[in-house]
Biotite code that builds the C-alpha atoms (Angstrom):
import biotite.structure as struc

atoms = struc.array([
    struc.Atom([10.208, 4.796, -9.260], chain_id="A", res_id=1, res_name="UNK", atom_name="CA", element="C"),
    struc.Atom([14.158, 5.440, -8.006], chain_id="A", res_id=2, res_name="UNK", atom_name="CA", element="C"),
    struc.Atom([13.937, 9.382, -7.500], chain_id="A", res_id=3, res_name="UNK", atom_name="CA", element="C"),
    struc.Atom([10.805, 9.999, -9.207], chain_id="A", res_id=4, res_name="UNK", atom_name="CA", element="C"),
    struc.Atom([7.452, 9.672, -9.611], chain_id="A", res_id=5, res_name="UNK", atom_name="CA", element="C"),
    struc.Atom([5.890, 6.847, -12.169], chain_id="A", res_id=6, res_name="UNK", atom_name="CA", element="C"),
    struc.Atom([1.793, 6.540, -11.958], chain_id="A", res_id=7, res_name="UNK", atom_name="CA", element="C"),
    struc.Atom([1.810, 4.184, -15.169], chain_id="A", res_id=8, res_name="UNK", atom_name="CA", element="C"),
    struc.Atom([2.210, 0.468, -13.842], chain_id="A", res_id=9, res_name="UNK", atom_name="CA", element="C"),
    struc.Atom([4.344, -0.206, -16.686], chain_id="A", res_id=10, res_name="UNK", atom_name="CA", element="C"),
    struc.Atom([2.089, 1.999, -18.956], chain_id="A", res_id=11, res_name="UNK", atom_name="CA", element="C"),
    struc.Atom([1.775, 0.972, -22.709], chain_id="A", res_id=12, res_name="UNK", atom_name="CA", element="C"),
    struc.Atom([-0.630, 3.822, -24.097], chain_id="A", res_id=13, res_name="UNK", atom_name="CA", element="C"),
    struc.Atom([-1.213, 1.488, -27.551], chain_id="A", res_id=14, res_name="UNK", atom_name="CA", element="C"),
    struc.Atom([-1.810, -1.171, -25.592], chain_id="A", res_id=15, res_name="UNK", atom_name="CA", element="C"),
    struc.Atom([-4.470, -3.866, -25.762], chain_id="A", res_id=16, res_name="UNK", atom_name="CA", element="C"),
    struc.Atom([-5.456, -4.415, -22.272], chain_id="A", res_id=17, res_name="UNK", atom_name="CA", element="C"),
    struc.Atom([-7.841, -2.786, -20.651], chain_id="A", res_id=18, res_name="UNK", atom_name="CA", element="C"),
    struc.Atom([-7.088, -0.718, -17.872], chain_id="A", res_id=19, res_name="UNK", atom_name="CA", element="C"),
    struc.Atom([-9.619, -1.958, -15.541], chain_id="A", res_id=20, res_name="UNK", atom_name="CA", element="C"),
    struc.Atom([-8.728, -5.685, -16.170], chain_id="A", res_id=21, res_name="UNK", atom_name="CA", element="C"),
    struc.Atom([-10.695, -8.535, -17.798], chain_id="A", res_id=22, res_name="UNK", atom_name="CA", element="C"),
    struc.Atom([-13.277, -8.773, -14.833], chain_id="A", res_id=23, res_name="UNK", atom_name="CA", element="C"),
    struc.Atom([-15.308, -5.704, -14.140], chain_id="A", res_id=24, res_name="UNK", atom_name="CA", element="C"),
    struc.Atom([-15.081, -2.223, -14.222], chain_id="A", res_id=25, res_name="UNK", atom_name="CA", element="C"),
    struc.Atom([-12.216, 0.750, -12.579], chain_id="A", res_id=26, res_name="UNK", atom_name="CA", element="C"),
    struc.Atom([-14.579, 1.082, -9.638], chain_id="A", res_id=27, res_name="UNK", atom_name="CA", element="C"),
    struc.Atom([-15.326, -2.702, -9.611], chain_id="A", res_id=28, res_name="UNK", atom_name="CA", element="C"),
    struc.Atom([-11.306, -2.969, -9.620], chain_id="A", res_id=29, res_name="UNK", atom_name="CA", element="C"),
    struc.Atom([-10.615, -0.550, -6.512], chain_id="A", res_id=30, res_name="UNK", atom_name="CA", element="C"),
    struc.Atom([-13.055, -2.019, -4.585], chain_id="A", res_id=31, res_name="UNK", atom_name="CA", element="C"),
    struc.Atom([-11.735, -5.202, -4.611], chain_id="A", res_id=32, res_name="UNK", atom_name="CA", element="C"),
    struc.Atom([-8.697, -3.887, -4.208], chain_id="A", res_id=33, res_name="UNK", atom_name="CA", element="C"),
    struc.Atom([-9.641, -1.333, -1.052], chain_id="A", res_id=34, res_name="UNK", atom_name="CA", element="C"),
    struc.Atom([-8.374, -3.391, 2.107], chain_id="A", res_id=35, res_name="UNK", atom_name="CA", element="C"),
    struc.Atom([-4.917, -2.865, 0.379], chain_id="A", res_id=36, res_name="UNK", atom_name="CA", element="C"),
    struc.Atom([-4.869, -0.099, -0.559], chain_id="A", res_id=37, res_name="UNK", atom_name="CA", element="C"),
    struc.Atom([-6.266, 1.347, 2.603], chain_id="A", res_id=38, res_name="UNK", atom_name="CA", element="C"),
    struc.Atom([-3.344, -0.421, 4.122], chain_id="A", res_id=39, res_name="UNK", atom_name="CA", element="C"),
    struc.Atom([-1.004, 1.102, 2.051], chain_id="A", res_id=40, res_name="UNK", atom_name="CA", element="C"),
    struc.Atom([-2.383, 4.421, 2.467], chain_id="A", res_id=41, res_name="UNK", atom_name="CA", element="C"),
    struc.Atom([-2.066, 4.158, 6.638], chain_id="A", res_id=42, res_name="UNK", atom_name="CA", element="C"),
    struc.Atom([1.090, 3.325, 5.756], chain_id="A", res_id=43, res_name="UNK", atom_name="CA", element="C"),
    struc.Atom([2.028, 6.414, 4.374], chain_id="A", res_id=44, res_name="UNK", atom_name="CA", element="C"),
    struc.Atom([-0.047, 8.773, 6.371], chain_id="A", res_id=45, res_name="UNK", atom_name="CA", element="C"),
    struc.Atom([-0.738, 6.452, 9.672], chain_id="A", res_id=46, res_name="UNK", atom_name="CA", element="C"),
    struc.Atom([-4.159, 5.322, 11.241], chain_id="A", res_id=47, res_name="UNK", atom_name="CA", element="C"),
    struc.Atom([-5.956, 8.579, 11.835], chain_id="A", res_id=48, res_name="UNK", atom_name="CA", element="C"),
    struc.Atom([-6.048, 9.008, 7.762], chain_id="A", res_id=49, res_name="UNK", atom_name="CA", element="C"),
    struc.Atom([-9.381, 9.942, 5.995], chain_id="A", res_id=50, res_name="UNK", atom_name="CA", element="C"),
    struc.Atom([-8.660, 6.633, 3.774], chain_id="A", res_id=51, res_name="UNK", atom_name="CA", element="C"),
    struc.Atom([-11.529, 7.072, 1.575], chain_id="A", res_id=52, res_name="UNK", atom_name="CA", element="C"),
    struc.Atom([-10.709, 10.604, 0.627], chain_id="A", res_id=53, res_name="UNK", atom_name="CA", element="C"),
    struc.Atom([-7.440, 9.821, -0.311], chain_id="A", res_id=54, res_name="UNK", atom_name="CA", element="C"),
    struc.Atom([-8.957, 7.118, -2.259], chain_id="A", res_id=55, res_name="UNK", atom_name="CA", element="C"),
    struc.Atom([-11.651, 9.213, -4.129], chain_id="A", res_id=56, res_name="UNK", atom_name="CA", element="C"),
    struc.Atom([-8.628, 11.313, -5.478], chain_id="A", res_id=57, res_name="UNK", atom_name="CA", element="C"),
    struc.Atom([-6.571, 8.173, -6.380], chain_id="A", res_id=58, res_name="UNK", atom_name="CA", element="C"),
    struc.Atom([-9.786, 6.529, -8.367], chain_id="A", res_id=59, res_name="UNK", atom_name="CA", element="C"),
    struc.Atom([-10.053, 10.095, -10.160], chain_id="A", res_id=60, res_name="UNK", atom_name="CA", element="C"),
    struc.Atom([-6.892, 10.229, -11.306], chain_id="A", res_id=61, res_name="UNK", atom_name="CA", element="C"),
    struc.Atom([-6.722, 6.667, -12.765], chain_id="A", res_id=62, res_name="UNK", atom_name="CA", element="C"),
    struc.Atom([-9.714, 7.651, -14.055], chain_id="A", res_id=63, res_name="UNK", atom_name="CA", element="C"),
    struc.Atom([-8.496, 10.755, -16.002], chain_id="A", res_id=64, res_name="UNK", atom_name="CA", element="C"),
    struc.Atom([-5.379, 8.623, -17.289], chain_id="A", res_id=65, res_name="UNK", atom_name="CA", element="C"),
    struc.Atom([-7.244, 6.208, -18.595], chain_id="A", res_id=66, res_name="UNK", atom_name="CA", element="C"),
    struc.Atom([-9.632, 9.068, -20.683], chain_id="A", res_id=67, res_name="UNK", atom_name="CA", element="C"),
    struc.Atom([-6.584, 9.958, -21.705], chain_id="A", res_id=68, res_name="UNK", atom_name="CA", element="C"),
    struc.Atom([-6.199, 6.833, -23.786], chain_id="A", res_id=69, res_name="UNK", atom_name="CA", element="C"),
    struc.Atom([-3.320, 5.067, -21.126], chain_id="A", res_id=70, res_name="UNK", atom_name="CA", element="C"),
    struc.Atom([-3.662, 1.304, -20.635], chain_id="A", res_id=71, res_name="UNK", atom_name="CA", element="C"),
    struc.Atom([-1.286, -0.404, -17.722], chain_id="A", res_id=72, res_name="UNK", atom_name="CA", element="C"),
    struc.Atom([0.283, -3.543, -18.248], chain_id="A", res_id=73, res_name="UNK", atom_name="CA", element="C"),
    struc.Atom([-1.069, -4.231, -14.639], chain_id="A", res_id=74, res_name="UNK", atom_name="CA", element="C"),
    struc.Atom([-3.971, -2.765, -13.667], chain_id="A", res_id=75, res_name="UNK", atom_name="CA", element="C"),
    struc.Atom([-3.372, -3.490, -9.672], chain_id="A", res_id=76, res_name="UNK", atom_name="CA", element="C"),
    struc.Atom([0.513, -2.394, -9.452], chain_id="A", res_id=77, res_name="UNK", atom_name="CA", element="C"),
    struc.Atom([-1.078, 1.036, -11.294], chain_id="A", res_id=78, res_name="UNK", atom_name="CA", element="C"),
    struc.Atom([-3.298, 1.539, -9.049], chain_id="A", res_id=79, res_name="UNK", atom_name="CA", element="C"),
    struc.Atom([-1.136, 0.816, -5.951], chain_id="A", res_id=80, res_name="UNK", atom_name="CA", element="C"),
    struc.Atom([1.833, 3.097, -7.494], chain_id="A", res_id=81, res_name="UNK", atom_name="CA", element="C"),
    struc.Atom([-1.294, 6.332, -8.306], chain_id="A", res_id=82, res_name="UNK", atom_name="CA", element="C"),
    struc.Atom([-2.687, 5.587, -4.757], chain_id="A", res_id=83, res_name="UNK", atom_name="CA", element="C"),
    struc.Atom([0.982, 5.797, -2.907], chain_id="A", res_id=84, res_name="UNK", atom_name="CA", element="C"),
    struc.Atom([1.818, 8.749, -5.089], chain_id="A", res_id=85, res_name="UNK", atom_name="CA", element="C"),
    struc.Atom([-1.221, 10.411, -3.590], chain_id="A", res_id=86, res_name="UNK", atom_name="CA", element="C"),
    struc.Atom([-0.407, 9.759, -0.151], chain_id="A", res_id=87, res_name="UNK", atom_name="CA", element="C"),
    struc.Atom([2.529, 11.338, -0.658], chain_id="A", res_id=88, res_name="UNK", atom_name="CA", element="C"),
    struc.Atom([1.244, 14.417, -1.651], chain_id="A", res_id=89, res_name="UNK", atom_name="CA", element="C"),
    struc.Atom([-1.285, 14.659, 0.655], chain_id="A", res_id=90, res_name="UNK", atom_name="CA", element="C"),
    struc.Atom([1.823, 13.986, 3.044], chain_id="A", res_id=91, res_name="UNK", atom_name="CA", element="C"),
    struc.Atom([3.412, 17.056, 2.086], chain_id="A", res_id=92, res_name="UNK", atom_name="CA", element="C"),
    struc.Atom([0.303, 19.329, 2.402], chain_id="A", res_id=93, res_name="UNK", atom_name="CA", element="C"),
    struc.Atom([-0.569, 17.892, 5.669], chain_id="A", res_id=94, res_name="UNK", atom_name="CA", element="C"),
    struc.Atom([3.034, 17.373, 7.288], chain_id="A", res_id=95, res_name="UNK", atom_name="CA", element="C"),
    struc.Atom([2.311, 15.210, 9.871], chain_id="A", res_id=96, res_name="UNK", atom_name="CA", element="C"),
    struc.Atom([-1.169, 14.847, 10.937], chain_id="A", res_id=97, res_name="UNK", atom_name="CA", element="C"),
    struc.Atom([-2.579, 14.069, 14.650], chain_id="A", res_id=98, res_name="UNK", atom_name="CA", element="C"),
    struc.Atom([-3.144, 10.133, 14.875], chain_id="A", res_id=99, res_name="UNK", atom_name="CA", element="C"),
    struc.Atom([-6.713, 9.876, 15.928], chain_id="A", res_id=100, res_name="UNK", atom_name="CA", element="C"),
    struc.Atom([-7.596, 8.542, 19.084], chain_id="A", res_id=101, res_name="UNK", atom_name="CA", element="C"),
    struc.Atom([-10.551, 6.290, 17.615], chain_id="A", res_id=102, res_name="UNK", atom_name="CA", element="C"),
    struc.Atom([-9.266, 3.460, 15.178], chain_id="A", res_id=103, res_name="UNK", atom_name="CA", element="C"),
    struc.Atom([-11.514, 2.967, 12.218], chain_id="A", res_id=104, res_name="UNK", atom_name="CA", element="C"),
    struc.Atom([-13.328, 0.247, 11.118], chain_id="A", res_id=105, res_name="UNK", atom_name="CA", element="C"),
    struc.Atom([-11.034, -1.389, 9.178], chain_id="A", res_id=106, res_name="UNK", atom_name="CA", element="C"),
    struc.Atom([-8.272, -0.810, 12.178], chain_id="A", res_id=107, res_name="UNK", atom_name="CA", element="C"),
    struc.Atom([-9.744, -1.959, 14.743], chain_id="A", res_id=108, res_name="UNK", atom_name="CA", element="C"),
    struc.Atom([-9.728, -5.051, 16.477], chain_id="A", res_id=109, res_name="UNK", atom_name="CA", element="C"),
    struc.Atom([-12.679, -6.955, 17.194], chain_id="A", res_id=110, res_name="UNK", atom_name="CA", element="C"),
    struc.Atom([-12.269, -9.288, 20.032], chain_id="A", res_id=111, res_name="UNK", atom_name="CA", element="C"),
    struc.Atom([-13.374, -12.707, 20.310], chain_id="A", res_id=112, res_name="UNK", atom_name="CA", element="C"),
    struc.Atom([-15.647, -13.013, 22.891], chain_id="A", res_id=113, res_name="UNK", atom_name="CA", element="C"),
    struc.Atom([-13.492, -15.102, 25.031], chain_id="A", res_id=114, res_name="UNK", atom_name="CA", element="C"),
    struc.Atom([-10.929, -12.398, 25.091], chain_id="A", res_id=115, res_name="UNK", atom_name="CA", element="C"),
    struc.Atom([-10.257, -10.816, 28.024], chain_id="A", res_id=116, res_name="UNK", atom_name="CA", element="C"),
    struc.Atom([-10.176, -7.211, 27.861], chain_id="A", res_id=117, res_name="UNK", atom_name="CA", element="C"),
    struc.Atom([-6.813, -6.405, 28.322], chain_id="A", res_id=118, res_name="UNK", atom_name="CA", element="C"),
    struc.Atom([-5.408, -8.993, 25.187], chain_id="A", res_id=119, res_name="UNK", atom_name="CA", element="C"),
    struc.Atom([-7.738, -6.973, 23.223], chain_id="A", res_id=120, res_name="UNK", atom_name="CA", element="C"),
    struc.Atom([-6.084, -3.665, 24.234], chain_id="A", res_id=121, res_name="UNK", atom_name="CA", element="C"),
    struc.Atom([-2.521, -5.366, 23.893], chain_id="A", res_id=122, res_name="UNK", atom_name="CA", element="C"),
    struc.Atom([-3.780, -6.122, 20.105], chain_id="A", res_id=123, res_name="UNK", atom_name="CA", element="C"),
    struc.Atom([-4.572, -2.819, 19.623], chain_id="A", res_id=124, res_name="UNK", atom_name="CA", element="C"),
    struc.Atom([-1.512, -1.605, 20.925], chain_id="A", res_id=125, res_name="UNK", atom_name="CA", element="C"),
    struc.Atom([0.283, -4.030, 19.184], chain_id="A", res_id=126, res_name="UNK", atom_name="CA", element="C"),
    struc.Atom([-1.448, -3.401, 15.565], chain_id="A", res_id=127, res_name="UNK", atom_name="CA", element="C"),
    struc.Atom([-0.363, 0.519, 16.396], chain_id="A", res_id=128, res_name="UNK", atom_name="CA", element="C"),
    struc.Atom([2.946, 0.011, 17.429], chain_id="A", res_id=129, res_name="UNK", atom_name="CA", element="C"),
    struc.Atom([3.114, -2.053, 13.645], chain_id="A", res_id=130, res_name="UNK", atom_name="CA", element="C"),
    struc.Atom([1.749, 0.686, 11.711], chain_id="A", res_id=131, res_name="UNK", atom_name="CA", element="C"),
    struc.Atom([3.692, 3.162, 13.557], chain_id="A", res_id=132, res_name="UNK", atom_name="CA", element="C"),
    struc.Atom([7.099, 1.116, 12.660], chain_id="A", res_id=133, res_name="UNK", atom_name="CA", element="C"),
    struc.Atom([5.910, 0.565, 9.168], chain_id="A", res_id=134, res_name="UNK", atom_name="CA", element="C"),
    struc.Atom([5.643, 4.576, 8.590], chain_id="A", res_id=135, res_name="UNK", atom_name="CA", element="C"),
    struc.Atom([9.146, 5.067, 9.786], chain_id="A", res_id=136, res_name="UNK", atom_name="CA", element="C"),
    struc.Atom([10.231, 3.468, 7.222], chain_id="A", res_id=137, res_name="UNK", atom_name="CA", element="C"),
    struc.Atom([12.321, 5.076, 4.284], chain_id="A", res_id=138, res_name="UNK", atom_name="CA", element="C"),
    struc.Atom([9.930, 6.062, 1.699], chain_id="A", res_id=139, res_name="UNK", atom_name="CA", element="C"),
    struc.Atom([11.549, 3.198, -1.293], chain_id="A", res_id=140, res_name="UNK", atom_name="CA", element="C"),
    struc.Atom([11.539, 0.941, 1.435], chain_id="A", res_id=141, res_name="UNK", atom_name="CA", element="C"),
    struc.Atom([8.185, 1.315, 2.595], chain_id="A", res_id=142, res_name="UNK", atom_name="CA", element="C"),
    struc.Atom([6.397, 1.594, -1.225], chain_id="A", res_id=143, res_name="UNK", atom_name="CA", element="C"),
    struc.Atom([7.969, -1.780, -2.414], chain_id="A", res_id=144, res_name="UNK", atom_name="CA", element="C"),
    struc.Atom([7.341, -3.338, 1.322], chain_id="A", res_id=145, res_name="UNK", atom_name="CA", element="C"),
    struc.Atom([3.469, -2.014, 0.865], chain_id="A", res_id=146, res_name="UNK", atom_name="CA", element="C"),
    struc.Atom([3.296, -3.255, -2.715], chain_id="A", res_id=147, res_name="UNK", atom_name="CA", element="C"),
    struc.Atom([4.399, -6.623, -1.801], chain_id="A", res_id=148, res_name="UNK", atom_name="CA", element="C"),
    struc.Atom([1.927, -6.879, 1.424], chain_id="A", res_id=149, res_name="UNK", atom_name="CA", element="C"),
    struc.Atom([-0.838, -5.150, 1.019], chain_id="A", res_id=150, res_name="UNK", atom_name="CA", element="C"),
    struc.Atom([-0.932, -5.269, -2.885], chain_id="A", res_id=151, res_name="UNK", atom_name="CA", element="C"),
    struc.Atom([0.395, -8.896, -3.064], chain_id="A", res_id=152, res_name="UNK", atom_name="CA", element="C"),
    struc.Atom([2.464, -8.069, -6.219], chain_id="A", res_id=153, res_name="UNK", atom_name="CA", element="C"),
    struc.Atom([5.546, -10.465, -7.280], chain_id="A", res_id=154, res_name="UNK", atom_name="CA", element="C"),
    struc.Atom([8.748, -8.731, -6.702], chain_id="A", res_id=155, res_name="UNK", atom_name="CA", element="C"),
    struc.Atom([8.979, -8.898, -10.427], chain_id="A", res_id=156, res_name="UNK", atom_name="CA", element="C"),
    struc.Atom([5.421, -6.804, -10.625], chain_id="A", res_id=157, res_name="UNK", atom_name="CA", element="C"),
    struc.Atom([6.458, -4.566, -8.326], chain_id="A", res_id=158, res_name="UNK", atom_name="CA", element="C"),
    struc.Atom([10.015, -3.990, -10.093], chain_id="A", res_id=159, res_name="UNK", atom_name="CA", element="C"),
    struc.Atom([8.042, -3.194, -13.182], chain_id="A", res_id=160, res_name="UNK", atom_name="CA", element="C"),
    struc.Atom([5.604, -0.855, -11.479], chain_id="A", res_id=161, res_name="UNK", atom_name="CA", element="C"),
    struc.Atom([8.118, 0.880, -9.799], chain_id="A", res_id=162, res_name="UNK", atom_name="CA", element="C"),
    struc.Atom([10.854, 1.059, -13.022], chain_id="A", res_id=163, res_name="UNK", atom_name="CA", element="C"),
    struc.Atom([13.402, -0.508, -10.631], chain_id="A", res_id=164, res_name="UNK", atom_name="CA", element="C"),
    struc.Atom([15.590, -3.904, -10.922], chain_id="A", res_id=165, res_name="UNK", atom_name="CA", element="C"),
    struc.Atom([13.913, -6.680, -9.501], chain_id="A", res_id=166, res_name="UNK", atom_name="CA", element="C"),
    struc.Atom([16.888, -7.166, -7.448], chain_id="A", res_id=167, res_name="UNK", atom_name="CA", element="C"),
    struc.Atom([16.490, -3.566, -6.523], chain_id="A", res_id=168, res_name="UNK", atom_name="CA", element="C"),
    struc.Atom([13.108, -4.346, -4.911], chain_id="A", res_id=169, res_name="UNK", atom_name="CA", element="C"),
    struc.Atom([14.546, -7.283, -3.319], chain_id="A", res_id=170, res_name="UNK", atom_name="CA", element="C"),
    struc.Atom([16.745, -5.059, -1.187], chain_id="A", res_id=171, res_name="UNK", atom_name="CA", element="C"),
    struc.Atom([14.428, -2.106, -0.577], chain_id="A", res_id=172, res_name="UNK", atom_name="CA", element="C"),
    struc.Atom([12.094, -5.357, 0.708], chain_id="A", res_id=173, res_name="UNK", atom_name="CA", element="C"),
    struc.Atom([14.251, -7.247, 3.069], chain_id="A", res_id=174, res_name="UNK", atom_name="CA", element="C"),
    struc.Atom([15.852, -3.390, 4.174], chain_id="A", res_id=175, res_name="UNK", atom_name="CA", element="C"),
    struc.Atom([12.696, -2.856, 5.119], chain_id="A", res_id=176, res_name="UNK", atom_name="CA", element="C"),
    struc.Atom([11.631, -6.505, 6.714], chain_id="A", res_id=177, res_name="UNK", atom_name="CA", element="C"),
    struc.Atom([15.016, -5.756, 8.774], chain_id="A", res_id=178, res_name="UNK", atom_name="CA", element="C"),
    struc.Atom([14.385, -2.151, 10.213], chain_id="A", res_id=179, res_name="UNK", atom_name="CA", element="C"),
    struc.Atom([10.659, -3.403, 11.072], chain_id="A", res_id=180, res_name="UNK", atom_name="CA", element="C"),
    struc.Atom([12.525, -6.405, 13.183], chain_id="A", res_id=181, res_name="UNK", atom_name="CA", element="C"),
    struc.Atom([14.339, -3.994, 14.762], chain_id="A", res_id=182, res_name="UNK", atom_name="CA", element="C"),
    struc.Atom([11.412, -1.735, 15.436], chain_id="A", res_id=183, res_name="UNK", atom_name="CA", element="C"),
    struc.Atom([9.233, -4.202, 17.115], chain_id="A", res_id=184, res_name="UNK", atom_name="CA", element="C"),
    struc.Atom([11.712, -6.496, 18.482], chain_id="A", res_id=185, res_name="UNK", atom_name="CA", element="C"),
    struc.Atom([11.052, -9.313, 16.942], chain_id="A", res_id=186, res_name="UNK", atom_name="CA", element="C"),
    struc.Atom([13.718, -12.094, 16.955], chain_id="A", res_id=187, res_name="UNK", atom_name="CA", element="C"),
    struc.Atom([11.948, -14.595, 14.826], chain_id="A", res_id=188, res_name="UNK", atom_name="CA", element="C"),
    struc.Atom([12.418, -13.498, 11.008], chain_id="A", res_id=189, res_name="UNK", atom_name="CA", element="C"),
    struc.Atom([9.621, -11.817, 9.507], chain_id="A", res_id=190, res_name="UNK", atom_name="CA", element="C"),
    struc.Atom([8.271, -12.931, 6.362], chain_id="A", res_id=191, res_name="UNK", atom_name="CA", element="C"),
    struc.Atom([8.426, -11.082, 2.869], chain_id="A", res_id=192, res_name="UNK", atom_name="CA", element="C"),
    struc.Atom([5.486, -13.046, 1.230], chain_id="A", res_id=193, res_name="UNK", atom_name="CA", element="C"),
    struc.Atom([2.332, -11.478, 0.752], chain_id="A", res_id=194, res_name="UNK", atom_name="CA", element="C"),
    struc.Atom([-1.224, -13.034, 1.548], chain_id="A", res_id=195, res_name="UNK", atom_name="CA", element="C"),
    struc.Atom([-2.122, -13.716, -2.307], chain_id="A", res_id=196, res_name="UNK", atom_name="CA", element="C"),
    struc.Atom([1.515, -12.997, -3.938], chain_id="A", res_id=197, res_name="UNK", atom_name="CA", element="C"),
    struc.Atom([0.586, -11.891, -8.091], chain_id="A", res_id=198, res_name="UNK", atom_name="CA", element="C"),
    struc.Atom([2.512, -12.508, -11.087], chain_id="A", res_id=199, res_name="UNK", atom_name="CA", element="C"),
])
């Protein structure tokens, strides 16, 4: 995606794959997949989000694709690329939404019980200040940045997803890696690899 919108993954309608991958099912495929996406999704629309919702309507639409006979090269970069694309949108109807004052489960930070109380509320503010940095971000910046983390796609899997150069995504990645240095003031470099980097 340069100036438009691409929900296809690399989309080959005649293609032999299925669309929900070798293992399981399209349900069985988003939730293995949620953590990400949910990251990618707070990303977008920032930590007070109604993740699941936004969810519900991404699984529905890959849903109706696929009834429509369309079968992605790579069933996790199509999913990541329908689920930003609905963020988006739900971006535009909702301008900017109220963070919540309650984290949710997946945000918040459990202590370890030898914590002291106040580290736990500096990780909290720290893990805020992050996702707060992270939606400043430029909007090409930010989709290959979440695509690489929180979808652990190659940069070559996210070039294809995206219909970009991979040396494209390159730059919108360590663009992005920069202005979050800058925005947390870090001096250490921040790395671009993901947890579980895909082909």
């Amino acid at each position: 995606m340069t100036g438009g919108r691409t929900e296809h993954g690399g989309c080959n309608p005649t293609g032999p794959r299925d669309a929900t991958g070798a293992d399981g099912s399209l349900a069985e495929l988003f939730q293995a997949q949620r953590q990400g996406l949910a990251g990618a999704v707070r990303g977008v629309l920032g930590a007070g989000t109604d993740v699941a919702e936004v969810l519900q309507e991404s699984f529905l639409r890959c849903w109706r694709s696929w009834q429509r006979g369309e079968r992605p090269r790579d069933p996790v970069a199509w999913i990541f690329v329908v689920t930003w694309n609905v963020a988006v949108d739900e971006r535009r109807r909702h301008r900017r939404r109220p963070e919540s004052a309650a984290l949710d489960e997946e945000t918040i930070v459990h202590a370890h019980p030898d914590t002291a109380p106040g580290r736990a509320i500096e990780q909290q503010d720290e893990l805020r200040r992050a996702q707060r940095a992270i939606e400043r971000l430029a909007d090409p910046e930010k989709q290959v940045f979440l695509l690489r983390v929180s979808g652990g796609l190659s940069f070559a899997a996210v070039a294809s997803a995206l219909a970009i150069p991979e040396g494209t995504a390159k730059t919108r990645m360590r663009t992005a890696l920069q202005r979050l240095r800058l925005s947390l003031g870090v001096t250490s470099p921040l790395t671009d690899q993901p947890s579980e980097k895909r082909s």
